[in-house]
N, C-alpha and C positions, 0 to 999 in steps of 0.2 A: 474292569471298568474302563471306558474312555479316558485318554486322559488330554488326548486335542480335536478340539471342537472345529469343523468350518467356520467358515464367517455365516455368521446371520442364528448360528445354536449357540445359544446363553443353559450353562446351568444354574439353577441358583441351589443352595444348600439350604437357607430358608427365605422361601418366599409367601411374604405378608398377605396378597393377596389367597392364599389357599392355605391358611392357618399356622404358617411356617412349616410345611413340609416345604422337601424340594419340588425344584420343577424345570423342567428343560423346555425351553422357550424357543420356537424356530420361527423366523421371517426367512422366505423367499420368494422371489418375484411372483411363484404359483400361488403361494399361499401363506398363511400362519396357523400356525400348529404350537398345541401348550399339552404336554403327556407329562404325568406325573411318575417317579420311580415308584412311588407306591398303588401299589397295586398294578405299577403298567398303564394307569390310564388316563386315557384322550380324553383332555379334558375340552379342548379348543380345535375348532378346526373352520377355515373360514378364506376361502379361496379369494384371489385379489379381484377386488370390485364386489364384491357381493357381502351379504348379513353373515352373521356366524348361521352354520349349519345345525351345527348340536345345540343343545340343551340344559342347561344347569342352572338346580334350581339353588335362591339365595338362601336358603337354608340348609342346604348340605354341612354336616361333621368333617373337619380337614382334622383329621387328628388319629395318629399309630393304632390300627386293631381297628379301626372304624371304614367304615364303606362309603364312599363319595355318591354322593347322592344326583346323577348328569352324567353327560357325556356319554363313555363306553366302556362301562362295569365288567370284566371278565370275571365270568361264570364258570368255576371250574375247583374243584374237582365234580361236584356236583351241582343240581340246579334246586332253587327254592330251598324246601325242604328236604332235597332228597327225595328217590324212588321209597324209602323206608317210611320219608315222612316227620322224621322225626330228625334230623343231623342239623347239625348248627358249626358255624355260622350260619345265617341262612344265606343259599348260594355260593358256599364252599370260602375257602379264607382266602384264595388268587387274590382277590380284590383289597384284602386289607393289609396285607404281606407288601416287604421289600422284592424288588424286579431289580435286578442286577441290568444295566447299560452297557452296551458290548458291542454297539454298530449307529455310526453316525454320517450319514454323507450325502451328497447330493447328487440325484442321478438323473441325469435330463432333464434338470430343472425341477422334479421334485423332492423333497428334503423323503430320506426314510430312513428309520430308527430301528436297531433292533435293542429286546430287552430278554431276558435268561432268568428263568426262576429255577431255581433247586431244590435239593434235599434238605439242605443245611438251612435254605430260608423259612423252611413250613416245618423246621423241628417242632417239635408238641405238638401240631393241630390234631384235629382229630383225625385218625385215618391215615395219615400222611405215613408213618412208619412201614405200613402194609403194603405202602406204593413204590418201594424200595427205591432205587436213584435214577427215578424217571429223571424227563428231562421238559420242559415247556418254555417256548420258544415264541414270542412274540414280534412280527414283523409291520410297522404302520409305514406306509407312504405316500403320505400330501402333498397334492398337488390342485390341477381342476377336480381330479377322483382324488376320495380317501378309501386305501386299502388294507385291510384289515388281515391279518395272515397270522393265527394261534397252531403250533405246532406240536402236537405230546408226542415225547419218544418213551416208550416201556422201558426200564432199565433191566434186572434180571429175576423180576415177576411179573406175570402178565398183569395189563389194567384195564379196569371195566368205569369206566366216567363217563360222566355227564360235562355237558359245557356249554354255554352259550354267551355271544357279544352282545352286549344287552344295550344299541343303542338306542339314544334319547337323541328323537331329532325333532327338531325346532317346528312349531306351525303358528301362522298368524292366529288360527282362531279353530279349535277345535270340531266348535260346530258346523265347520266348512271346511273340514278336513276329509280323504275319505283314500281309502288304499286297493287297486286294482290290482289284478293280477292272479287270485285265491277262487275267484269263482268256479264253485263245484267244487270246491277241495274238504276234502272232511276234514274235521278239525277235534280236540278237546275243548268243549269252553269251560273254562275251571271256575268260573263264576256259577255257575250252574253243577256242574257235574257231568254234563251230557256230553255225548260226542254226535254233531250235528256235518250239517254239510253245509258249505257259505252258498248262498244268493247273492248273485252281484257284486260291488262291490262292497267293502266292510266301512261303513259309515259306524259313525259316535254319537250314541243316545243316553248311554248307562256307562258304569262298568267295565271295560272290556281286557277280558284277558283268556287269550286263545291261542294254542301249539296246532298251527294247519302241519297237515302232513305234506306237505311239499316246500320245496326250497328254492321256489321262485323264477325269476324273477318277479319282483312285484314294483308297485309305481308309487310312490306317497304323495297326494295332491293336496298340496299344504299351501293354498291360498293362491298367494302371487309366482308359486314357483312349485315345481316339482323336483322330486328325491328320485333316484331311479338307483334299485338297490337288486344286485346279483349277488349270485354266491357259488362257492362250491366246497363240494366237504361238510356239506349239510344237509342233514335231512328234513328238515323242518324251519317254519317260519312262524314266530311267534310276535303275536300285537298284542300291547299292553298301553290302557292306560286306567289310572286310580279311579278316576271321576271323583263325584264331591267326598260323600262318606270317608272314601279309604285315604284320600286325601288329607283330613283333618284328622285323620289318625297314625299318619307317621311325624313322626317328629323332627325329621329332618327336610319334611315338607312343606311348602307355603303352603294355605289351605285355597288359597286362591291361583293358586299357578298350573293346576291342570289341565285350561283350556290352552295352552299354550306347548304342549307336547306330544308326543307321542312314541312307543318304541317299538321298533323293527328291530328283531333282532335273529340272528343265523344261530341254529342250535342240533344239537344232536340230546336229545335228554327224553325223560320216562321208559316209556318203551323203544329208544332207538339211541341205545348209547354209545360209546365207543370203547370196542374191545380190541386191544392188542395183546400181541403174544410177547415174550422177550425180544427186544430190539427194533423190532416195529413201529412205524411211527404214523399222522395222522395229520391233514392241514386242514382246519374251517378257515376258508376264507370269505369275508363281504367287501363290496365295492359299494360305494355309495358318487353317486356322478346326478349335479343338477344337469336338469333337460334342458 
């Protein structure tokens, strides 16, 4: 664990605003950045002069063994339910587990963190015993870009996972949202079931939640500003958002806050997961930079 912070990274042990979990709070002249130890994640991120970029809805659970609901949910070891379909937590436990703080500093002006999950942090989950003493390694660093760097090392059994950054990024108005970049890209749409090919850009009518087989770049035209989000280390790009329905059926969601979101997120999952052999290791990375 860190034990000295630069100027401008505050930890708190409990902070009031995210239910008293901790939370590492970073000002720098590029930007502010708010990451939680739990789960590792970006809860804040909001470059000088400009609106927050992410997302977070006021109904999210801040609370041990629970999944923050915003921001930049790490998906891992698996995604949803699972290639089986049936695993739980849903979207693997990364996200509701302690993230060990091990890298703090400032590099050219922007602030980046590193966080270390282990063996010993995911004892009991499910699965986790079978993944002997991997290692998963997360790197964020805010600035004008937010970068995003998850890194699994195989310990001494090989790993077959799933994983993806499941950001929630912020837009004035849903209905005038729309994400370029995917045209003619096959995709899954899992609302449906079908595996279709996109037309143009992916505009918001319904529903929408779709794994394109390609990993971008793509553009999110979210009203007054645009997202311009790359990657590497991934095979896939997936858009999600609840729309009404699924909306007023989670509980950790306002039923009225879906027009105001959307997620882009960088993934390797279903049929395109990540296999290492012993000692092996693997980087998804996303950038996310307004135009």
């Amino acid at each position: 664990m860190v034990t000295t912070l630069p100027e401008g990274f505050t930890l708190l042990e409990s902070d009031p605003e995210f239910g008293g979990l901790s939370s590492l709070r970073v000002h720098t002249q590029a930007a502010d950045l708010v990451v939680l130890p739990h789960g590792a994640h970006v809860c804040h991120w909001q470059p000088a002069g400009e609106r927050p970029v992410l997302w977070m809805s006021a109904h999210s659970h801040f609370s041990a063994g629970q999944p923050v609901r915003g921001g930049v949910p790490i998906c891992f070891p698996w995604f949803g339910p699972g290639r089986s379909g049936d695993q739980v937590p849903a979207h693997g436990w990364a996200r509701i587990v302690g993230w060990r703080l091990v890298l703090a500093k400032v590099d050219e002006g922007d602030a980046v963190v590193e966080f270390v999950l282990e063996p010993e942090a995911v004892a009991g989950q499910p699965g986790a015993a079978e993944m002997g003493d991997f290692e998963a390694r997360y790197r964020v660093q805010a600035g004008r870009t937010l970068t995003l760097s998850l890194t699994v090392t195989a310990g001494e059994v090989p790993l077959d996972v799933e994983q993806a950054l499941h950001t929630y990024l912020a837009v004035d108005d849903l209905h005038e949202a729309s994400v370029s970049g995917l045209d003619g890209d096959a995709h899954l749409d899992k609302v449906t079931g079908q595996h279709e090919t996109q037309s143009g850009d992916v505009e918001f009518t319904a529903e929408t939640d779709r794994v394109y087989d390609s990993a971008g770049p793509v553009v999110l035209n979210a009203g007054a500003r645009t997202v311009e989000v790359t990657t590497e280390g991934a095979a896939q790009t997936v858009v999600w958002n609840p729309w009404i329905a699924k909306a007023a059926a989670m509980p950790d969601y306002g039923d009225d806050e879906w027009p105001g979101m959307v997620c882009i997120e960088a993934a390797n999952v279903l049929d395109r997961p990540i296999r290492l052999e012993p000692g092996q290791s693997h980087t998804t990375r996303a950038r996310y930079r307004l135009a």
